[in-house]
N, C-alpha and C positions, 0 to 999 in steps of 0.2 A: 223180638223175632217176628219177621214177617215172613208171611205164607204169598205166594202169586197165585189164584183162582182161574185153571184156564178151562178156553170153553170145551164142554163133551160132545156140543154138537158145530156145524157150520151154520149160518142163520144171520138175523136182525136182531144186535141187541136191544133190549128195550128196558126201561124203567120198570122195576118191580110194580110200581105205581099201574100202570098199562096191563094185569097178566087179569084177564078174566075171571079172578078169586077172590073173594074180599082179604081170606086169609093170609096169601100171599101179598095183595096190592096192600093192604095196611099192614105190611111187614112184622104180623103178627109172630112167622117160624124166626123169621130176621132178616139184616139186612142183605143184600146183591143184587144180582142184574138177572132179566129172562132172555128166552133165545128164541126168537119166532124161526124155527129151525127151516133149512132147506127141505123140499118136499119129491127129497128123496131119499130109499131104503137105506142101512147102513148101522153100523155098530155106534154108540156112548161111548164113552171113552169116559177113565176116570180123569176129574178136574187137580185131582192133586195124586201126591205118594201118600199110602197108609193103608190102613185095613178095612176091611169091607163089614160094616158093623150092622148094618139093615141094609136088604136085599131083598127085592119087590120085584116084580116083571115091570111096574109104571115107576119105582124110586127107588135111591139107595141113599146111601150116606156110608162117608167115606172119613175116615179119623185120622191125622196123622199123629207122626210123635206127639207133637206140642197139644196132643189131645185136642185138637179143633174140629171140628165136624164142619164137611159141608153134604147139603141136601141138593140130590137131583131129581127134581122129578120130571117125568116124561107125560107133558099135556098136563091140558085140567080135567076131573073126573075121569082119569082112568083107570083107577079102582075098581070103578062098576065094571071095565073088561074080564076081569078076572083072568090076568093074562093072556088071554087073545090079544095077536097082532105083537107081540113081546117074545124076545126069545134069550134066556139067560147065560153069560159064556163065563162068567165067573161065579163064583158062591159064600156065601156068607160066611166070615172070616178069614177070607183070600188075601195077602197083602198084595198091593197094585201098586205100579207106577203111573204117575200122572199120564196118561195117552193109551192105555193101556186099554183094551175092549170091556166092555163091564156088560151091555145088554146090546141087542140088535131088536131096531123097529122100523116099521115105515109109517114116517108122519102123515103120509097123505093118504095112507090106512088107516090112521087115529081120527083124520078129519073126515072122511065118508062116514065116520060114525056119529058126525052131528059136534064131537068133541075138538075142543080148541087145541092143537100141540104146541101152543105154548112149554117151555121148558123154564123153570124158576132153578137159579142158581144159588143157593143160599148157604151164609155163613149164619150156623145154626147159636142161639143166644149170644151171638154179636150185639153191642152196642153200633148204631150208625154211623158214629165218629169214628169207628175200629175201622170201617172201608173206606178206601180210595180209590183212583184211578179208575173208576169206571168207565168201561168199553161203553162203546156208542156206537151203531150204522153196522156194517157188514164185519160178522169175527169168519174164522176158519178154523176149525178143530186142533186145540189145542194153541190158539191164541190168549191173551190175559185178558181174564174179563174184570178180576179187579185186583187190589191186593188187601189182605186182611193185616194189619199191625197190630 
């Protein structure tokens, strides 16, 4: 069974390798692709169907049947926000459909703060042979950024 990973935001795909975090660029949560977002307001959308299992003003993760998790998070270090600049439209154990609003922010509110908005799309304890198709250059919300097998 394969899952299709689309994007929450519109943006520049880029190489997890590329995301300003060691954590993320040595694909230490796991493999996918970031999203140097457009730098304008606007709602997340979930990446896939499932359940909202961790729910953050800056992350969530999102589980489908097939039990897979993927992680989104919004920026690097925006933790230290303590959700400033974040505004929640769903809640933790909400089931969603892929496209569906999950958080509203403005990236070019995250960037006045010094902080990168970078967005890391991750298939959570994926091996990197499990991803494919990786998006490259310009996505729009709810395009495939990769697909997990």
């Amino acid at each position: 069974m394969s899952t299709i990973v689309l994007a929450p935001v519109a943006g520049t795909a880029l190489a997890l390798a590329e995301v300003p975090d060691p954590v993320f660029s040595a694909g230490m949560v796991g493999p996918g692709v970031a999203i140097d977002p457009e730098r304008r307001a606007g709602p997340v959308v979930a990446p896939v169907d499932g359940k909202i299992m961790k729910l953050h003003p800056h992350a969530f993760v999102i589980v489908g049947a097939d039990g897979r998790g993927v992680l989104v998070h919004l920026g690097i270090d925006t933790v230290q926000l303590k959700g400033e600049g974040f505004e929640l439209l769903a809640a933790e154990g909400d089931r969603v459909r892929a496209g569906w609003p999950v958080v509203a922010w403005d990236p070019a509110g995250i960037e006045a703060t010094g902080r990168s908005p970078i967005c890391p799309v991750v298939a959570l304890d994926a091996a990197s042979a499990d991803v494919s198709g990786i998006a490259a250059g310009s996505v729009s919300v709810g395009a495939p950024l990769y697909t997990w097998r």
